[in-house]
N, C-alpha and C positions, 0 to 999 in steps of 0.2 A: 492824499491829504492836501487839501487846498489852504494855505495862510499867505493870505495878501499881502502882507507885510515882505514878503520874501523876494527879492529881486533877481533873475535869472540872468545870465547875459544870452545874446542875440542866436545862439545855439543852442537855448533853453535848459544852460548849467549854472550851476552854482558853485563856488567852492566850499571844498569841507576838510578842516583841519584836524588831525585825528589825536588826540592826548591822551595816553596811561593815566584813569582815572584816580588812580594811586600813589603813582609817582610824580604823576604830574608833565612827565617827558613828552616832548609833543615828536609822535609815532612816524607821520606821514600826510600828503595835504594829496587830496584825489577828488575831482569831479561828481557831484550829483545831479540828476535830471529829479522831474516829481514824481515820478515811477519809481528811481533805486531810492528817493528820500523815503515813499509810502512804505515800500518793501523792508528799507533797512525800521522803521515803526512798525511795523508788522512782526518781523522774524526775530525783531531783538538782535539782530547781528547787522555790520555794516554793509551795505550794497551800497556799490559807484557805478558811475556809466564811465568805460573805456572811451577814449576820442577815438584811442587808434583803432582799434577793434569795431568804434561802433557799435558796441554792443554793452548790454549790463555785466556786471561783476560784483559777486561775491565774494568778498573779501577770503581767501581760506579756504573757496570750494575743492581747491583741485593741491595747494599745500596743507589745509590743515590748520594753519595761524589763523585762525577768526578772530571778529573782535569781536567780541559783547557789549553790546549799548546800556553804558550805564545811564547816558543821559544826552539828549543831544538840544543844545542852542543855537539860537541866530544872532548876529551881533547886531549894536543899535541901528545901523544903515539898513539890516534887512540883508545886506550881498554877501554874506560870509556866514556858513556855518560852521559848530565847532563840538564833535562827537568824545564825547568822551567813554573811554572804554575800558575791559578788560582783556589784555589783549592772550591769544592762546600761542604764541610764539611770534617771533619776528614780523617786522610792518612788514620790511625793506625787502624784495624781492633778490639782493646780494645776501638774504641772510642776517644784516646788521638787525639790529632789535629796532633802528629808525632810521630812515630814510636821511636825517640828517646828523648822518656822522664825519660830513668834512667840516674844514673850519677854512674860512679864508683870511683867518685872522691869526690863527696859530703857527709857533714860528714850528 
């Protein structure tokens, strides 16, 4: 899927913010190329491209935690996407339900 408006950086990624379309908890923030964007429209689940790997990822292929695309945006600049989902267990690859469970602010 081709949308102009979408700004990639010089590695041909995007970022993509991932939100519990329910709760509202924002999940995990992971990389897309125009390949894992068409695929994760495609399959209805989220696909990223790994940096370190190199490679595509399916969110859940090999745990199990998918997310199901409830809807996915672009913010008004075009350079950030923001997937909203239903998620089938944990973002956070520790297990946590989201990748942001420290605080740098909390005593």
């Amino acid at each position: 899927m081709n949308i102009p408006e979408l700004k990639y950086n010089e590695a041909g990624l995007i970022p993509c913010i991932v939100q519990d379309a329910d709760t509202g908890a924002v999940l995990m923030m992971a990389w897309m190329s125009a390949e894992s964007l068409a695929l994760t429209l495609e399959r209805g689940e989220t696909v990223f491209f790994s940096r370190s790997r190199q490679e595509l990822w399916h969110k859940g292929a090999t745990s199990g935690n998918t997310q199901k695309l409830v809807d996915l945006r672009y913010d008004c600049d075009g350079d950030t996407l923001l997937a909203l989902v239903n998620p089938a267990g944990p973002a956070c690859h520790t297990g946590a339900r989201t990748c942001f469970y420290r605080s740098m602010t909390e005593e």
